[in-house]
CHARMM internal coordinates of N, CA and C (Angstrom, degrees):
IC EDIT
DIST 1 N 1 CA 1.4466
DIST 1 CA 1 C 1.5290
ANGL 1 N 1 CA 1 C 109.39
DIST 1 C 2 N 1.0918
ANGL 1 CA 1 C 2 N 97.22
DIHE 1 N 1 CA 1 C 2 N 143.67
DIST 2 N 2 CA 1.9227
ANGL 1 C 2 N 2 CA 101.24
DIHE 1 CA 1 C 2 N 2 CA -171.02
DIST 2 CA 2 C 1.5359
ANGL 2 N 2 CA 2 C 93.77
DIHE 1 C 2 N 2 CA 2 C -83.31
DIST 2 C 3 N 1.4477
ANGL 2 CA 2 C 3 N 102.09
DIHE 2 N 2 CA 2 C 3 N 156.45
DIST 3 N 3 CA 1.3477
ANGL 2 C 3 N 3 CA 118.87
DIHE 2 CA 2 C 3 N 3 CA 170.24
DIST 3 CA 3 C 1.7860
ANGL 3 N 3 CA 3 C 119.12
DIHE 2 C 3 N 3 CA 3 C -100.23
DIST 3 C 4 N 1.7716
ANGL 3 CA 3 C 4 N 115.32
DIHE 3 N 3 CA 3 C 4 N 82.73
DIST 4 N 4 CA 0.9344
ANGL 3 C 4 N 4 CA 126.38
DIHE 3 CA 3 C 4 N 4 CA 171.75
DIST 4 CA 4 C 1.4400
ANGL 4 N 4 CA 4 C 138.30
DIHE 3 C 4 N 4 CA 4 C -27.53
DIST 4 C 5 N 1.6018
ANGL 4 CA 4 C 5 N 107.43
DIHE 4 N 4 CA 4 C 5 N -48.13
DIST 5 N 5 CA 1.4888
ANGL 4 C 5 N 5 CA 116.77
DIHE 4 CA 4 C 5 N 5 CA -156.97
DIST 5 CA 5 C 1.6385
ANGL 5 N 5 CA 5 C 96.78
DIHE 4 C 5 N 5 CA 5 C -132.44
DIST 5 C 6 N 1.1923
ANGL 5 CA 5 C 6 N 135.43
DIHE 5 N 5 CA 5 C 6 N 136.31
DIST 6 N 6 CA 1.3992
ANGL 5 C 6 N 6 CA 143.94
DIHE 5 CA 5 C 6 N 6 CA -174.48
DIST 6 CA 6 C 1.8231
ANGL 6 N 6 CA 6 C 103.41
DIHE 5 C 6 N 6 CA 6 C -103.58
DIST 6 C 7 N 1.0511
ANGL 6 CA 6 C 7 N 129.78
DIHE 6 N 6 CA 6 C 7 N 121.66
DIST 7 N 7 CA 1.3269
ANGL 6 C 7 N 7 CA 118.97
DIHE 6 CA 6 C 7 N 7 CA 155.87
DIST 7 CA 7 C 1.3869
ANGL 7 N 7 CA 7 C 123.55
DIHE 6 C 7 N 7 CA 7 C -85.94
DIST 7 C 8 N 1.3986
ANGL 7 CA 7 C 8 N 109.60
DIHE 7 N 7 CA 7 C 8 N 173.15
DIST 8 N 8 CA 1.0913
ANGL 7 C 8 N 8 CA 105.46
DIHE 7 CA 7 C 8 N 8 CA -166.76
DIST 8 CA 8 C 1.2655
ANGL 8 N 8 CA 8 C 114.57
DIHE 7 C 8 N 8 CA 8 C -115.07
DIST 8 C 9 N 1.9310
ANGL 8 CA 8 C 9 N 149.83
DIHE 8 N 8 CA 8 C 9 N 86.07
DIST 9 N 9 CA 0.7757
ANGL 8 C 9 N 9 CA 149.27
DIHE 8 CA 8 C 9 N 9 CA -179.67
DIST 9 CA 9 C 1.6705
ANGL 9 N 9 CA 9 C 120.21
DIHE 8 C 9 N 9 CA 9 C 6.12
DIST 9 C 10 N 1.2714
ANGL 9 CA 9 C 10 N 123.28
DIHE 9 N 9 CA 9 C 10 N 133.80
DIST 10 N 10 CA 1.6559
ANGL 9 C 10 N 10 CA 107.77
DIHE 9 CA 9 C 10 N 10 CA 177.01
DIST 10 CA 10 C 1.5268
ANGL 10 N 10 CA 10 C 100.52
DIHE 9 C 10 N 10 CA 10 C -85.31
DIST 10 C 11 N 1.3007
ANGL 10 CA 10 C 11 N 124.82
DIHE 10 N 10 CA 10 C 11 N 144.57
DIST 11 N 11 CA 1.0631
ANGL 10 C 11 N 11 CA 145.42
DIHE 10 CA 10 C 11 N 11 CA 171.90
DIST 11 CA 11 C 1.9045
ANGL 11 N 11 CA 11 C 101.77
DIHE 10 C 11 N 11 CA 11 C -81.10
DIST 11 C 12 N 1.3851
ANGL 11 CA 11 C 12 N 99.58
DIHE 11 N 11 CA 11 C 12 N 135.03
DIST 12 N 12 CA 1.7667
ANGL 11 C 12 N 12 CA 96.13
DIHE 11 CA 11 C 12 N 12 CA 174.30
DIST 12 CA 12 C 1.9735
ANGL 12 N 12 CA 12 C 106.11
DIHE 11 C 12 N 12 CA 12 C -86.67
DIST 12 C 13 N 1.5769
ANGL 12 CA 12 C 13 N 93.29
DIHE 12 N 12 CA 12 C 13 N 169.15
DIST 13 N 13 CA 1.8835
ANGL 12 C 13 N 13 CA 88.55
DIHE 12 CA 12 C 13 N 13 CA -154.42
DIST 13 CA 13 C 1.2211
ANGL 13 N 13 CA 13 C 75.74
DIHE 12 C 13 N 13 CA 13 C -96.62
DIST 13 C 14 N 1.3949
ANGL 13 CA 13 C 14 N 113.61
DIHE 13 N 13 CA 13 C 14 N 146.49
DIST 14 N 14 CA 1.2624
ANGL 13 C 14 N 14 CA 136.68
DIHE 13 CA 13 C 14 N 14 CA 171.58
DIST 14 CA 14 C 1.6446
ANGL 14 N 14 CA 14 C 103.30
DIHE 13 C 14 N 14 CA 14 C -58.77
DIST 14 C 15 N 1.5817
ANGL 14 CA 14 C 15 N 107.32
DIHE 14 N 14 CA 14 C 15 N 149.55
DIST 15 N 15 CA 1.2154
ANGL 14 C 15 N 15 CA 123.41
DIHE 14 CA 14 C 15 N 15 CA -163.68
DIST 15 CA 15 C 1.9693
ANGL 15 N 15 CA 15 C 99.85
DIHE 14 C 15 N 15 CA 15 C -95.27
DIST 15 C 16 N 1.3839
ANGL 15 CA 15 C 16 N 106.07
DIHE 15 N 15 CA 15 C 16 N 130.22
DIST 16 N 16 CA 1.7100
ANGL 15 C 16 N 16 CA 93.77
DIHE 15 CA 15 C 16 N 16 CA 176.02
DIST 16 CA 16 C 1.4901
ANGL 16 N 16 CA 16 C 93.08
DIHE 15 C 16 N 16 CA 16 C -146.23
DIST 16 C 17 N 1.9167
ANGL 16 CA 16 C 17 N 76.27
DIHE 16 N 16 CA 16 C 17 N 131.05
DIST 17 N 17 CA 1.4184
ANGL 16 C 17 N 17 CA 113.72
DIHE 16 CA 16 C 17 N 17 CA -169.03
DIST 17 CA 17 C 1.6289
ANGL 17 N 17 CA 17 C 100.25
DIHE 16 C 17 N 17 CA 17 C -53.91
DIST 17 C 18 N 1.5159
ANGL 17 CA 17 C 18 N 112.79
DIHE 17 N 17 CA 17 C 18 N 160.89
DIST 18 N 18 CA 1.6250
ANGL 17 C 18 N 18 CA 111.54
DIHE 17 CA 17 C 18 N 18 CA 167.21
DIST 18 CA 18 C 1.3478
ANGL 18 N 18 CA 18 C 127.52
DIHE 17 C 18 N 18 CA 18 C -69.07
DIST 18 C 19 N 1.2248
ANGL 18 CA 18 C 19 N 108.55
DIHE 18 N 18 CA 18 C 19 N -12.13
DIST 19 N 19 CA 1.8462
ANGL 18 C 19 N 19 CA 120.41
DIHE 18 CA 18 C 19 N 19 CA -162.63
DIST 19 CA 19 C 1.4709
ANGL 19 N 19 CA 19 C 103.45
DIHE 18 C 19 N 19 CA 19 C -124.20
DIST 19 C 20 N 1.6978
ANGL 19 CA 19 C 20 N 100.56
DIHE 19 N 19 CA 19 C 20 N 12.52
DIST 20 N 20 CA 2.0075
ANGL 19 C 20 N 20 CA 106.60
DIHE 19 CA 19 C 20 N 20 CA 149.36
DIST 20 CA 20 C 1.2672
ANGL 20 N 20 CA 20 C 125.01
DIHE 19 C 20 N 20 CA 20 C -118.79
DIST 20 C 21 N 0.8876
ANGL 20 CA 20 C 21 N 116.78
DIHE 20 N 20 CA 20 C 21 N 161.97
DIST 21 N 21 CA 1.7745
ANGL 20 C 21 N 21 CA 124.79
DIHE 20 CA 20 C 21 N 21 CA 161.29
DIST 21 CA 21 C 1.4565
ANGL 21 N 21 CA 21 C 104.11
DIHE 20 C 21 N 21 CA 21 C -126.84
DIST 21 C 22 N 1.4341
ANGL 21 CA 21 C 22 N 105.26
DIHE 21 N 21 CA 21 C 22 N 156.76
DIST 22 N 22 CA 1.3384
ANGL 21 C 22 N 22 CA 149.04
DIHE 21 CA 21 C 22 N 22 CA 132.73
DIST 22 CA 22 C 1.5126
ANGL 22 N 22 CA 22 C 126.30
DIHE 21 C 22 N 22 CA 22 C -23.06
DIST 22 C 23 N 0.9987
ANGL 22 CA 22 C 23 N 108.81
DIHE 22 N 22 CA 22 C 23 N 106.12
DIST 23 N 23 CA 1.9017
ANGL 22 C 23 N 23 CA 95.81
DIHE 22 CA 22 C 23 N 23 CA 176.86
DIST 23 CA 23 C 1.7397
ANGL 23 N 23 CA 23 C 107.83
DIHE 22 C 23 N 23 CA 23 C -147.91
DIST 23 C 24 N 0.9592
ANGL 23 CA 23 C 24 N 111.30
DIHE 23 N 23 CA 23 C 24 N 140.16
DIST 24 N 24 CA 1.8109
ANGL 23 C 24 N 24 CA 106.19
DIHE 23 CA 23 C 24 N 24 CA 179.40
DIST 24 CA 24 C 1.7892
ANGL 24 N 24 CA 24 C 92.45
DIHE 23 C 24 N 24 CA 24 C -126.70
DIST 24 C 25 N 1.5932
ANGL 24 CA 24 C 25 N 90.91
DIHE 24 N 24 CA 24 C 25 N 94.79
DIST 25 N 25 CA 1.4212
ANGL 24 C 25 N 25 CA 97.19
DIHE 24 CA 24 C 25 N 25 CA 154.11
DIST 25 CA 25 C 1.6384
ANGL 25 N 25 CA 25 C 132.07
DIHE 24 C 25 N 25 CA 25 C -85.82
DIST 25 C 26 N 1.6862
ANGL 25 CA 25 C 26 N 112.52
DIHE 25 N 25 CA 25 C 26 N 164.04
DIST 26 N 26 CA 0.9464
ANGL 25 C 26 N 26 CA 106.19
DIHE 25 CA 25 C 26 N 26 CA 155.19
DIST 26 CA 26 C 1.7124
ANGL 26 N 26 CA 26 C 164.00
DIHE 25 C 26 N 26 CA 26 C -44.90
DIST 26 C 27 N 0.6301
ANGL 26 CA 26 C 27 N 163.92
DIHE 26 N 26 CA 26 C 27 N -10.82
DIST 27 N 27 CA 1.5547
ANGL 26 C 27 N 27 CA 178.28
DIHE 26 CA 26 C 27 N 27 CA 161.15
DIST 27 CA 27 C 1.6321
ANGL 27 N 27 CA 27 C 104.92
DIHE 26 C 27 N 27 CA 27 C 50.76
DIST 27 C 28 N 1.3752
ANGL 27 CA 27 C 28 N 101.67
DIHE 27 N 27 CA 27 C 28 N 122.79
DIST 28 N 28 CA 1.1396
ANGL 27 C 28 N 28 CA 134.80
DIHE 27 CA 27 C 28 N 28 CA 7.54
DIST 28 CA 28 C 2.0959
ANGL 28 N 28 CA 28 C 91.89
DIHE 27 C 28 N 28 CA 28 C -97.27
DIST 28 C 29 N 1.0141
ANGL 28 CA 28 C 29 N 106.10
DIHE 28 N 28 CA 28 C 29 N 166.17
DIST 29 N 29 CA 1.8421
ANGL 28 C 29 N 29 CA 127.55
DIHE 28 CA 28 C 29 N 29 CA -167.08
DIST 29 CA 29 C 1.7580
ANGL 29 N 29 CA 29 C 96.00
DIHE 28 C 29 N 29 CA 29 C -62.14
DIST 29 C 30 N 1.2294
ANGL 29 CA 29 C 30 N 133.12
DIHE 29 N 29 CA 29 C 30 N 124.60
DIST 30 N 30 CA 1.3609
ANGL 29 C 30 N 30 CA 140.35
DIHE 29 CA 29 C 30 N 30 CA -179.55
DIST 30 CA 30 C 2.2693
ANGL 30 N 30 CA 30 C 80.06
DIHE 29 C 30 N 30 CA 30 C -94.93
DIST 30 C 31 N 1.4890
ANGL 30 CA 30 C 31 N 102.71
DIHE 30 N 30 CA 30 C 31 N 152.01
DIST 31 N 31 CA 1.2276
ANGL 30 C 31 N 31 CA 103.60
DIHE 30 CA 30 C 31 N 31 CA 148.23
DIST 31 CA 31 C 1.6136
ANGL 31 N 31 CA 31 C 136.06
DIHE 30 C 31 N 31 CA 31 C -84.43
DIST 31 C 32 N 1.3447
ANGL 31 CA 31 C 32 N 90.20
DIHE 31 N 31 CA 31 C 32 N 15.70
DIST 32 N 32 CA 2.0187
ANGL 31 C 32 N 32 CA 102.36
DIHE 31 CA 31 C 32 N 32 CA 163.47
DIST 32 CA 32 C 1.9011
ANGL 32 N 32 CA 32 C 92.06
DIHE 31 C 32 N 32 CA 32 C -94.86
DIST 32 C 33 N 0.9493
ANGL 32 CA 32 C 33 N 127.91
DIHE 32 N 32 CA 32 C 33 N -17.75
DIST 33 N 33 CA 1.6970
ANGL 32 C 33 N 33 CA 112.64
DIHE 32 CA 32 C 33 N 33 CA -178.57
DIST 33 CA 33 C 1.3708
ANGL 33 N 33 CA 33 C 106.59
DIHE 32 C 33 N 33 CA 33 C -90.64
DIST 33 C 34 N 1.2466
ANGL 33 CA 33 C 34 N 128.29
DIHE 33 N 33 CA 33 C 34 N -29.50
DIST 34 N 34 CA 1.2104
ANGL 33 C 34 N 34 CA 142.29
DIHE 33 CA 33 C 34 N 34 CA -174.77
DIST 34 CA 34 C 1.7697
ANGL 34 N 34 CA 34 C 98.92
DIHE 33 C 34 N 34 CA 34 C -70.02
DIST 34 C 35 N 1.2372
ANGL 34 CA 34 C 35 N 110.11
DIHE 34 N 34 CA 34 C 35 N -66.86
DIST 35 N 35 CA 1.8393
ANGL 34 C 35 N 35 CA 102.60
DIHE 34 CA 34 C 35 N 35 CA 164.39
DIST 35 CA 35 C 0.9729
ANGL 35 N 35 CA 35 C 128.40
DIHE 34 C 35 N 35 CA 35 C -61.69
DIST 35 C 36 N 1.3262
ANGL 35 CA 35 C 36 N 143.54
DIHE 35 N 35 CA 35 C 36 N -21.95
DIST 36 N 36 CA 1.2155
ANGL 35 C 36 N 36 CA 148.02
DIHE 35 CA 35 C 36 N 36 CA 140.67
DIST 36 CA 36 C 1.2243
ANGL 36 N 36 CA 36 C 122.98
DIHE 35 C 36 N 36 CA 36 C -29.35
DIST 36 C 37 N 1.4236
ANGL 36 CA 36 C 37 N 112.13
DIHE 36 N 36 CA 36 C 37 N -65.31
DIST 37 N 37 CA 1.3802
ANGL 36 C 37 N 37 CA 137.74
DIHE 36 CA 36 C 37 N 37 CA 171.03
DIST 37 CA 37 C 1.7916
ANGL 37 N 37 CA 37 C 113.36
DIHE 36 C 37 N 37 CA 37 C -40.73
DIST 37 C 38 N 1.3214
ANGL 37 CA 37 C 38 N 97.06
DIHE 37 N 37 CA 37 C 38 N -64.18
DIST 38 N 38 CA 1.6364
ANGL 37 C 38 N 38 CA 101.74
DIHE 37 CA 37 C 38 N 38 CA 178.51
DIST 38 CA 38 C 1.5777
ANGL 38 N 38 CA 38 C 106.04
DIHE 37 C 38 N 38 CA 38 C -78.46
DIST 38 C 39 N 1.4702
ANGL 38 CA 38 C 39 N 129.50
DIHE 38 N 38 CA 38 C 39 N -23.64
DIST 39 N 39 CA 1.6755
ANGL 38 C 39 N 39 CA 97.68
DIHE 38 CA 38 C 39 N 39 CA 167.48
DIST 39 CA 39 C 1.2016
ANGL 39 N 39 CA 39 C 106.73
DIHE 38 C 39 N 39 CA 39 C -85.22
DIST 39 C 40 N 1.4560
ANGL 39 CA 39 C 40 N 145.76
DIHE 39 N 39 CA 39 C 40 N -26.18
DIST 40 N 40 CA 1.4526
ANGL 39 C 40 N 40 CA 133.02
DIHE 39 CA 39 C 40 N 40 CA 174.26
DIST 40 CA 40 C 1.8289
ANGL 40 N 40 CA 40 C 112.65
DIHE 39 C 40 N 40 CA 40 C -66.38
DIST 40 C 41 N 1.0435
ANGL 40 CA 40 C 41 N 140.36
DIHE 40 N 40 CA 40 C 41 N -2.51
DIST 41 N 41 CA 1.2948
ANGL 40 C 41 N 41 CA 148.94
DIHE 40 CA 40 C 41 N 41 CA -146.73
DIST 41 CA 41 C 1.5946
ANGL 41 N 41 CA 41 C 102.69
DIHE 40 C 41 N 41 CA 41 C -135.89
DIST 41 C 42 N 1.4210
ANGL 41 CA 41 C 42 N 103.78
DIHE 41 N 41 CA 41 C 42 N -51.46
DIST 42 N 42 CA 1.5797
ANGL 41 C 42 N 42 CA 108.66
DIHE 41 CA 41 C 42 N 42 CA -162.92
DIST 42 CA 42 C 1.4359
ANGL 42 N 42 CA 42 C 117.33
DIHE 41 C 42 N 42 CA 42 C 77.06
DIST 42 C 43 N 1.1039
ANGL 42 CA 42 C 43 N 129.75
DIHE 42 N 42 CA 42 C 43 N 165.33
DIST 43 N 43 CA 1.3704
ANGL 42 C 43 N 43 CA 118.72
DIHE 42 CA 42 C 43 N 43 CA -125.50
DIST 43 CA 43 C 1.8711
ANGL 43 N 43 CA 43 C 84.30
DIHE 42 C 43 N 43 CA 43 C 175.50
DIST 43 C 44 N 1.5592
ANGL 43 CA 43 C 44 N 99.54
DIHE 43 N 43 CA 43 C 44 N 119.35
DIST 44 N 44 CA 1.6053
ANGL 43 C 44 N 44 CA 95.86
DIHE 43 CA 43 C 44 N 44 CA 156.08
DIST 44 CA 44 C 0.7902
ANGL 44 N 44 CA 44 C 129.57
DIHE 43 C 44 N 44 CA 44 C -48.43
DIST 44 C 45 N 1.6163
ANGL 44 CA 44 C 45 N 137.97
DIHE 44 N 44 CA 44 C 45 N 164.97
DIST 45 N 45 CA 1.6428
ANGL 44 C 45 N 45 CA 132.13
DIHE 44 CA 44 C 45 N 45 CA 152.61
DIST 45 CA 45 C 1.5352
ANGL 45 N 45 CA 45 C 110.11
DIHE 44 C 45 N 45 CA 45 C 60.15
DIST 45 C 46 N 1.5071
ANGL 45 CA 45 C 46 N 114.94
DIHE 45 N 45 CA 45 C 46 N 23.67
DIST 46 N 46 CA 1.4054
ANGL 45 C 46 N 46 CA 121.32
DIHE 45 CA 45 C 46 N 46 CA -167.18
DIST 46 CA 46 C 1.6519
ANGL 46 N 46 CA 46 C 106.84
DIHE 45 C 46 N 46 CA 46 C -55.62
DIST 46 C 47 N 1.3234
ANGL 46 CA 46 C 47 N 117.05
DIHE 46 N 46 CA 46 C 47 N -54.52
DIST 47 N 47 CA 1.0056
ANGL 46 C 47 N 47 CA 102.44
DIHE 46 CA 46 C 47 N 47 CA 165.02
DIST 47 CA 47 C 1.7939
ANGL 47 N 47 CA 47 C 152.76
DIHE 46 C 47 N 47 CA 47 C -65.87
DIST 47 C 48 N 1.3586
ANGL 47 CA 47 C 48 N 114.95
DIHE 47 N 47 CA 47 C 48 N 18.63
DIST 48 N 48 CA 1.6373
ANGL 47 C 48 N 48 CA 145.02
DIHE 47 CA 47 C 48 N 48 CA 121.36
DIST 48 CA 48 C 1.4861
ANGL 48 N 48 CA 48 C 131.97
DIHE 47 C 48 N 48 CA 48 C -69.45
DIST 48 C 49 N 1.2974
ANGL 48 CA 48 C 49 N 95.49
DIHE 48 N 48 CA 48 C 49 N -44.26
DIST 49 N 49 CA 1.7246
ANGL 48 C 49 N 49 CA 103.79
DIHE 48 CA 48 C 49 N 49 CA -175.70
DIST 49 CA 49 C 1.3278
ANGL 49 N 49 CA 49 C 110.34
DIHE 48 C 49 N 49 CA 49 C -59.66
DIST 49 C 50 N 1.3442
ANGL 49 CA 49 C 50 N 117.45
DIHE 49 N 49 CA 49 C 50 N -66.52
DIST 50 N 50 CA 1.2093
ANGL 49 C 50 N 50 CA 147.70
DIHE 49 CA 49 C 50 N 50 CA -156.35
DIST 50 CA 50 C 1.2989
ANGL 50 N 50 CA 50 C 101.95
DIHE 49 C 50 N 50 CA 50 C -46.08
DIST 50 C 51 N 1.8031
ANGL 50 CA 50 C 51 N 118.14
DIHE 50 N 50 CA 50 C 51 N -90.52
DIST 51 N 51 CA 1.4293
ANGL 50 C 51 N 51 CA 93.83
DIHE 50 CA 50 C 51 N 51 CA 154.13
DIST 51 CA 51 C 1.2965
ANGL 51 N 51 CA 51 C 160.36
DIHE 50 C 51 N 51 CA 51 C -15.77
DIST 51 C 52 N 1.3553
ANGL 51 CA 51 C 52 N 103.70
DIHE 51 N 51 CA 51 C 52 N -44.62
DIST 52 N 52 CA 1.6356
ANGL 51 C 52 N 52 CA 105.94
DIHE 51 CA 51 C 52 N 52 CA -177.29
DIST 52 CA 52 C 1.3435
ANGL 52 N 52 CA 52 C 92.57
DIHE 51 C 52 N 52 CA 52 C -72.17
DIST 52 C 53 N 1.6729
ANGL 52 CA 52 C 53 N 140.50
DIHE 52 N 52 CA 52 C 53 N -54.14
DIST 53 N 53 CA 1.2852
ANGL 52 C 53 N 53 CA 140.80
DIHE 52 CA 52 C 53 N 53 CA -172.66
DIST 53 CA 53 C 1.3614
ANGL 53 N 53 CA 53 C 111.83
DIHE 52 C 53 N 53 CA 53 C -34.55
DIST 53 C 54 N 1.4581
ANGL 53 CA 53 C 54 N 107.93
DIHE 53 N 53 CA 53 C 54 N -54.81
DIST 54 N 54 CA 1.8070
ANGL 53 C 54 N 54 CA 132.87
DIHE 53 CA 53 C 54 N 54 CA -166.53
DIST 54 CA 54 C 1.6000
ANGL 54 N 54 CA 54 C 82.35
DIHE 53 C 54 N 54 CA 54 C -58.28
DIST 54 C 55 N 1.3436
ANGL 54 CA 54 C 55 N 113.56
DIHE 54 N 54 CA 54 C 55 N -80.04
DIST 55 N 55 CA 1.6726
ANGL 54 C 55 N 55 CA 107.47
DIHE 54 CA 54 C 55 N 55 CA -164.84
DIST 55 CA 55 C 1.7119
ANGL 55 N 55 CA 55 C 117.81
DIHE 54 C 55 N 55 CA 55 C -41.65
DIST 55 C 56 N 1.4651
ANGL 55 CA 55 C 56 N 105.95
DIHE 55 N 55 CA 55 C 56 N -29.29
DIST 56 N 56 CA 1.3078
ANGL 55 C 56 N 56 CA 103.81
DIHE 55 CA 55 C 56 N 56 CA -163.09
DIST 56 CA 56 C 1.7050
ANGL 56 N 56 CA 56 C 101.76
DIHE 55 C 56 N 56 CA 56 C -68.90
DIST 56 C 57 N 1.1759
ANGL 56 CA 56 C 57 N 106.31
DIHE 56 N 56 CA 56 C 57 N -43.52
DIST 57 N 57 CA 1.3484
ANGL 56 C 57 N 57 CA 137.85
DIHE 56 CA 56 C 57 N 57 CA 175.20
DIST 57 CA 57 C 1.7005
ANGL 57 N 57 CA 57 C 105.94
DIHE 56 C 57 N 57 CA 57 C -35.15
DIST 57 C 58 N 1.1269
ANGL 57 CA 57 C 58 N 106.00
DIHE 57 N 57 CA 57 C 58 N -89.73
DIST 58 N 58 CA 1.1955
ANGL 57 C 58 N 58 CA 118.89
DIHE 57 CA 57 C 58 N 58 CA 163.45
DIST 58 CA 58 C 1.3869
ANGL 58 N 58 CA 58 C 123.66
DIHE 57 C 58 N 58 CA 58 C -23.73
DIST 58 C 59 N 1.1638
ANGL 58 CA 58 C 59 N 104.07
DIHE 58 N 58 CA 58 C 59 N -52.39
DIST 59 N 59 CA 2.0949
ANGL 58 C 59 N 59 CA 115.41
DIHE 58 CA 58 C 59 N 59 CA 170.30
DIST 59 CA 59 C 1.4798
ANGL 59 N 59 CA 59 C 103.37
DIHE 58 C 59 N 59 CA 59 C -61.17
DIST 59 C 60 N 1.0494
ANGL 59 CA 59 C 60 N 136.35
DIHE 59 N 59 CA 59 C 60 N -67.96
DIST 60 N 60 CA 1.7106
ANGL 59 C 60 N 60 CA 133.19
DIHE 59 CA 59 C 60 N 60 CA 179.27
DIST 60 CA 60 C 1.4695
ANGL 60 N 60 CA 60 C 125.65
DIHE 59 C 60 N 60 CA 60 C -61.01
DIST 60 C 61 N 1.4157
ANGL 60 CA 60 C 61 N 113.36
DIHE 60 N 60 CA 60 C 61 N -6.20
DIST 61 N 61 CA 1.3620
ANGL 60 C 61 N 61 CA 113.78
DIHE 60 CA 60 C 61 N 61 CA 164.10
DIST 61 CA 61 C 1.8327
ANGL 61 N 61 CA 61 C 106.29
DIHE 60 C 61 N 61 CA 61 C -99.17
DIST 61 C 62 N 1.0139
ANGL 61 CA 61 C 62 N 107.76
DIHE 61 N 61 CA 61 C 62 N -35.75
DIST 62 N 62 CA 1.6947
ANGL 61 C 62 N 62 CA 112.96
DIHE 61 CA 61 C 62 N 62 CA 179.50
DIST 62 CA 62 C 1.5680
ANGL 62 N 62 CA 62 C 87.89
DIHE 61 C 62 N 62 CA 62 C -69.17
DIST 62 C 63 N 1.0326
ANGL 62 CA 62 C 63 N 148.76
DIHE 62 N 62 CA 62 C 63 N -48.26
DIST 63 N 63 CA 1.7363
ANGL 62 C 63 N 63 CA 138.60
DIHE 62 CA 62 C 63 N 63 CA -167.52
DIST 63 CA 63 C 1.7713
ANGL 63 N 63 CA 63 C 94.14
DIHE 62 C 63 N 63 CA 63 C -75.67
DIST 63 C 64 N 1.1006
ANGL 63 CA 63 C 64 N 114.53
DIHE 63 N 63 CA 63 C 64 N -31.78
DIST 64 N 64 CA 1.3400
ANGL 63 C 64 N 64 CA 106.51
DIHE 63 CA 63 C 64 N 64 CA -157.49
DIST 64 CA 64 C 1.6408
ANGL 64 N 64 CA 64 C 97.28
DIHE 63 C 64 N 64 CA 64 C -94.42
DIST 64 C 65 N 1.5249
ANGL 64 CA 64 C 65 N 140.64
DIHE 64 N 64 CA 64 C 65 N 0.66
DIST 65 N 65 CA 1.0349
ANGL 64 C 65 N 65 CA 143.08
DIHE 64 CA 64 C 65 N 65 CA 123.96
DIST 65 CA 65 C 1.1150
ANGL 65 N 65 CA 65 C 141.83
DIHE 64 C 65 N 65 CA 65 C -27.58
DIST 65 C 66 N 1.5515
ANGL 65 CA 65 C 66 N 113.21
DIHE 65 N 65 CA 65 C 66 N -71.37
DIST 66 N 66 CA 1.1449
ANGL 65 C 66 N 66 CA 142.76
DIHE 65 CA 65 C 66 N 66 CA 129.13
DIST 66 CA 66 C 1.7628
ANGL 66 N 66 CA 66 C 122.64
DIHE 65 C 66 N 66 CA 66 C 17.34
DIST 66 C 67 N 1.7659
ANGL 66 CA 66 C 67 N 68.99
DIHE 66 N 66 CA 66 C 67 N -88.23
DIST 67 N 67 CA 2.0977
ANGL 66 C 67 N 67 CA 87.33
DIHE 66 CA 66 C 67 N 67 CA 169.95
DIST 67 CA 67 C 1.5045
ANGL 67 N 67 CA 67 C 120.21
DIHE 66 C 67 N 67 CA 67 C -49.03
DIST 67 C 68 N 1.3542
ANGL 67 CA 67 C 68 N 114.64
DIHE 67 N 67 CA 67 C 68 N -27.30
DIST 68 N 68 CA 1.0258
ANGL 67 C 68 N 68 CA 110.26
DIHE 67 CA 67 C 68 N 68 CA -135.24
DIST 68 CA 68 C 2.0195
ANGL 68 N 68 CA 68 C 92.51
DIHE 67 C 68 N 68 CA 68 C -111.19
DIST 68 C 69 N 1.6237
ANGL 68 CA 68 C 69 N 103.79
DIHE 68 N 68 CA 68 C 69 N -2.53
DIST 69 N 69 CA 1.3950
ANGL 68 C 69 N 69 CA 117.78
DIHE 68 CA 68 C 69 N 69 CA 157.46
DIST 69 CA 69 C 1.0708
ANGL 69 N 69 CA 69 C 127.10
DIHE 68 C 69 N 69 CA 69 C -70.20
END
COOR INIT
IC SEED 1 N 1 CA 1 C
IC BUILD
């Protein structure tokens, strides 16, 4: 008897470490996901980061205004 139908081997589930997560970002990454990302997540040195992010933030939407005059 012929063998009709092929299965498909199970693949084993990838192993995830305790000190990662999971995330399904967008493509390509806006720098509003990127701040998002680090205040929902936390983020070393947050209080350096954070700011500089916010400012950076702030600069690419004011340019991207701009452009859009």
């Amino acid at each position: 008897m012929e063998k009709i139908l092929e299965f498909k081997k199970k693949r084993p589930k990838r192993e995830i470490k305790e000190d990662s997560f999971v995330a399904r970002l967008p493509y390509p990454i806006s720098i509003h996901t990127l701040v998002d990302l680090a205040e929902r997540m936390g983020i070393e040195h947050e209080h350096i980061v954070m700011p500089a992010l916010k400012f950076i933030e702030r600069t690419v939407v004011k340019e991207e205004k701009e452009k859009q005059k």
